[in-house]
C-alpha positions as CSV (number, residue, x, y, z in Angstrom):
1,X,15.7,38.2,27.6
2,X,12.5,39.5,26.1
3,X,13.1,40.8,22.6
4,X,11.1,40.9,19.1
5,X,14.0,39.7,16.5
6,X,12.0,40.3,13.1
7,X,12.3,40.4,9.3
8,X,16.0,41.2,10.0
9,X,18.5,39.9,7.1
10,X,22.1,38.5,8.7
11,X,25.2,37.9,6.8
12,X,26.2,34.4,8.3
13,X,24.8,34.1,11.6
14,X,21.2,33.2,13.2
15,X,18.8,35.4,14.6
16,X,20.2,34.6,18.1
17,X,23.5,32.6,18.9
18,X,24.1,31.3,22.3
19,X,27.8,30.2,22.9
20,X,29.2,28.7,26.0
21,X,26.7,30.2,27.8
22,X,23.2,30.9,29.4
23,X,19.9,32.3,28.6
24,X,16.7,32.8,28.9
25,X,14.3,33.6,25.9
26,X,11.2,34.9,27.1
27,X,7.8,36.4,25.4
28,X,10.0,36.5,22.2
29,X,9.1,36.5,18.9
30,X,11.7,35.4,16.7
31,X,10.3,35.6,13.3
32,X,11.3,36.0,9.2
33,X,15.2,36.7,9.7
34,X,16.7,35.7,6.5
35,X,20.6,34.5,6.5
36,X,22.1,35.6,2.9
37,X,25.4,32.8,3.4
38,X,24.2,30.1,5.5
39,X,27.4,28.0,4.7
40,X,28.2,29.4,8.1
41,X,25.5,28.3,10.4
42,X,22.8,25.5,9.9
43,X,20.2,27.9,11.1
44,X,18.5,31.4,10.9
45,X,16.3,31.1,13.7
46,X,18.5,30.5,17.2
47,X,21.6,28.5,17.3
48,X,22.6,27.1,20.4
49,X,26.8,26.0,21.2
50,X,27.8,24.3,24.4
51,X,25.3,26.4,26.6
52,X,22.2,26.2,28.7
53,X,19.3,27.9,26.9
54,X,15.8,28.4,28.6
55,X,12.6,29.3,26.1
56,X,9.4,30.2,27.5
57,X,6.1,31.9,26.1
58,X,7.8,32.7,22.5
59,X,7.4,31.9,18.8
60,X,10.8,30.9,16.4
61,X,8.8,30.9,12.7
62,X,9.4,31.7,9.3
63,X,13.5,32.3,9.2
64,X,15.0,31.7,6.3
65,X,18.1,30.0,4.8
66,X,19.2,27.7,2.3
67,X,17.9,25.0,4.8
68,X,15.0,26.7,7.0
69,X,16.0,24.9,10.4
70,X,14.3,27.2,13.2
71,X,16.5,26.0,15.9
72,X,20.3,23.9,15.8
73,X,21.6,22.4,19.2
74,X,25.3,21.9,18.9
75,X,27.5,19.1,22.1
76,X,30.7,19.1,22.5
77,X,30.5,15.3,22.7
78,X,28.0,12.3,22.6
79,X,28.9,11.2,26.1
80,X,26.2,12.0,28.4
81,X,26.7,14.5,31.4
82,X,30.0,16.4,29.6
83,X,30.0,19.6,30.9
84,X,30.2,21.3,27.5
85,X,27.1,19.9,25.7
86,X,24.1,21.9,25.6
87,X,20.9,22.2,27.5
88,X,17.7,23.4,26.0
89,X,14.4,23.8,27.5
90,X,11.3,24.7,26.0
91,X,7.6,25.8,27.8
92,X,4.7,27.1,25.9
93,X,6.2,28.2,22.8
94,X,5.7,27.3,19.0
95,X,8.5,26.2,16.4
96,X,7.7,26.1,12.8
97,X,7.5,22.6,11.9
98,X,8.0,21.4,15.4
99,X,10.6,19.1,15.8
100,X,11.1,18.2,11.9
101,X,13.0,22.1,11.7
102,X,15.3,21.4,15.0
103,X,18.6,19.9,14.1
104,X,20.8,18.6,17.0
105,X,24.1,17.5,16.6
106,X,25.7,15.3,19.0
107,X,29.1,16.4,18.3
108,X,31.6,18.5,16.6
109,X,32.0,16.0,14.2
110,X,28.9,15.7,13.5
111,X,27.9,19.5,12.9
112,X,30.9,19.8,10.6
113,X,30.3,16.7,8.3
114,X,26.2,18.3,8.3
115,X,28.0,21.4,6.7
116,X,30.6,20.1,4.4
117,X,27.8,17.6,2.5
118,X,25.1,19.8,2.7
119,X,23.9,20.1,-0.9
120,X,23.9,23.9,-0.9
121,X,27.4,23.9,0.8
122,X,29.1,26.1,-0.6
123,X,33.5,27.3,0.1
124,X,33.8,28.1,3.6
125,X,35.6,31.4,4.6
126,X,37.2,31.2,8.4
Protein backbone atom coordinates (compact mmCIF):
# COMPACT_ATOMS: atom_id res chain seq x y z
CA UNK A 1 0.00 0.00 0.00
CA UNK A 2 1.63 3.28 -0.85
CA UNK A 3 -0.73 6.12 0.15
CA UNK A 4 -0.34 9.91 1.56
CA UNK A 5 -3.26 9.91 4.48
CA UNK A 6 -3.09 13.77 5.41
CA UNK A 7 -4.75 16.56 7.43
CA UNK A 8 -7.87 14.40 7.12
CA UNK A 9 -10.48 14.75 10.20
CA UNK A 10 -12.27 11.14 11.18
CA UNK A 11 -15.23 10.71 13.21
CA UNK A 12 -14.08 7.71 15.43
CA UNK A 13 -11.58 5.85 13.65
CA UNK A 14 -7.65 6.15 12.97
CA UNK A 15 -6.06 7.17 9.93
CA UNK A 16 -5.61 3.46 8.94
CA UNK A 17 -7.22 0.42 10.72
CA UNK A 18 -5.90 -3.01 10.08
CA UNK A 19 -8.33 -5.88 11.39
CA UNK A 20 -7.73 -9.47 11.28
CA UNK A 21 -5.66 -8.98 8.52
CA UNK A 22 -2.43 -8.10 6.42
CA UNK A 23 -0.63 -5.23 5.13
CA UNK A 24 1.91 -3.59 3.97
CA UNK A 25 2.51 0.24 4.49
CA UNK A 26 4.95 1.48 2.19
CA UNK A 27 6.55 5.12 1.28
CA UNK A 28 3.48 6.47 3.27
CA UNK A 29 3.11 9.44 4.85
CA UNK A 30 0.58 9.28 7.44
CA UNK A 31 0.43 12.76 8.88
CA UNK A 32 -2.07 15.47 10.90
CA UNK A 33 -5.39 13.29 10.83
CA UNK A 34 -7.42 14.56 13.58
CA UNK A 35 -10.15 12.07 15.31
CA UNK A 36 -13.17 14.44 16.64
CA UNK A 37 -14.49 11.34 19.26
CA UNK A 38 -11.57 9.34 20.16
CA UNK A 39 -13.64 7.41 22.91
CA UNK A 40 -13.73 4.94 20.08
CA UNK A 41 -10.12 4.16 19.21
CA UNK A 42 -6.91 4.96 21.32
CA UNK A 43 -5.33 6.28 18.22
CA UNK A 44 -5.44 8.67 15.10
CA UNK A 45 -2.48 7.58 13.44
CA UNK A 46 -2.75 3.54 12.50
CA UNK A 47 -4.54 1.06 14.65
CA UNK A 48 -3.59 -2.38 14.33
CA UNK A 49 -6.34 -5.64 15.54
CA UNK A 50 -5.34 -9.17 15.44
CA UNK A 51 -3.32 -8.76 12.05
CA UNK A 52 0.10 -8.82 10.52
CA UNK A 53 1.16 -5.28 9.51
CA UNK A 54 4.45 -4.48 7.55
CA UNK A 55 5.86 -0.62 7.62
CA UNK A 56 8.60 0.37 5.49
CA UNK A 57 10.09 3.75 4.25
CA UNK A 58 7.09 5.96 5.88
CA UNK A 59 6.42 8.71 8.41
CA UNK A 60 3.16 8.33 11.13
CA UNK A 61 3.44 12.13 12.76
CA UNK A 62 1.40 14.75 14.06
CA UNK A 63 -2.33 12.93 14.40
CA UNK A 64 -4.37 14.11 16.68
CA UNK A 65 -6.73 12.94 19.49
CA UNK A 66 -7.59 13.41 22.93
CA UNK A 67 -4.42 11.15 23.58
CA UNK A 68 -2.01 11.64 20.38
CA UNK A 69 -0.84 7.90 20.32
CA UNK A 70 0.61 7.54 16.53
CA UNK A 71 0.31 3.84 16.47
CA UNK A 72 -2.05 1.13 18.97
CA UNK A 73 -1.23 -2.74 18.58
CA UNK A 74 -4.13 -4.61 19.91
CA UNK A 75 -3.64 -9.24 20.90
CA UNK A 76 -6.24 -11.25 21.25
CA UNK A 77 -4.36 -12.75 24.26
CA UNK A 78 -1.04 -12.49 26.31
CA UNK A 79 0.00 -16.08 25.50
CA UNK A 80 2.69 -16.08 23.06
CA UNK A 81 2.32 -17.64 19.51
CA UNK A 82 -1.86 -17.31 19.54
CA UNK A 83 -2.80 -17.14 16.19
CA UNK A 84 -4.86 -13.98 16.69
CA UNK A 85 -2.37 -11.45 18.21
CA UNK A 86 -0.75 -9.05 16.07
CA UNK A 87 2.48 -8.70 14.23
CA UNK A 88 4.05 -5.48 13.43
CA UNK A 89 7.18 -4.71 11.71
CA UNK A 90 8.85 -1.56 11.21
CA UNK A 91 12.04 -0.67 8.59
CA UNK A 92 13.28 2.87 7.99
CA UNK A 93 10.36 4.83 9.08
CA UNK A 94 9.80 7.68 11.79
CA UNK A 95 7.03 7.73 14.58
CA UNK A 96 6.42 10.84 16.42
CA UNK A 97 7.74 10.31 19.80
CA UNK A 98 9.09 6.92 18.99
CA UNK A 99 8.03 4.42 21.15
CA UNK A 100 6.67 6.78 24.07
CA UNK A 101 3.33 7.43 21.33
CA UNK A 102 2.86 3.43 20.57
CA UNK A 103 0.48 1.74 22.89
CA UNK A 104 0.31 -2.08 22.82
CA UNK A 105 -2.22 -3.88 24.54
CA UNK A 106 -1.73 -7.37 25.34
CA UNK A 107 -5.20 -8.19 25.49
CA UNK A 108 -8.79 -7.46 25.09
CA UNK A 109 -8.96 -6.75 28.55
CA UNK A 110 -6.47 -4.70 28.60
CA UNK A 111 -7.50 -2.33 25.54
CA UNK A 112 -10.93 -1.99 27.10
CA UNK A 113 -9.94 -1.10 30.81
CA UNK A 114 -7.25 1.62 28.74
CA UNK A 115 -10.65 3.02 27.34
CA UNK A 116 -13.01 2.95 30.19
CA UNK A 117 -10.35 4.94 32.66
CA UNK A 118 -8.94 7.02 30.28
CA UNK A 119 -9.37 10.53 31.76
CA UNK A 120 -11.04 11.91 28.65
CA UNK A 121 -13.27 8.83 28.41
CA UNK A 122 -16.14 9.86 27.60
CA UNK A 123 -20.07 7.46 27.14
CA UNK A 124 -19.40 4.99 24.58
CA UNK A 125 -21.93 4.51 21.71
CA UNK A 126 -21.84 0.70 20.10
Amino acid sequence: MQCQCKRKRFPVSPAIYVYDGRADIVNASIIYSVVSNSNRSPTTGVMVVRSDISIANSIIWGNRGTNDVQIAIRNKSSTVGDPLNSHVSMTHSDVEGAKDNVLIFSNDTEFNNYMANRPDAGPQSG
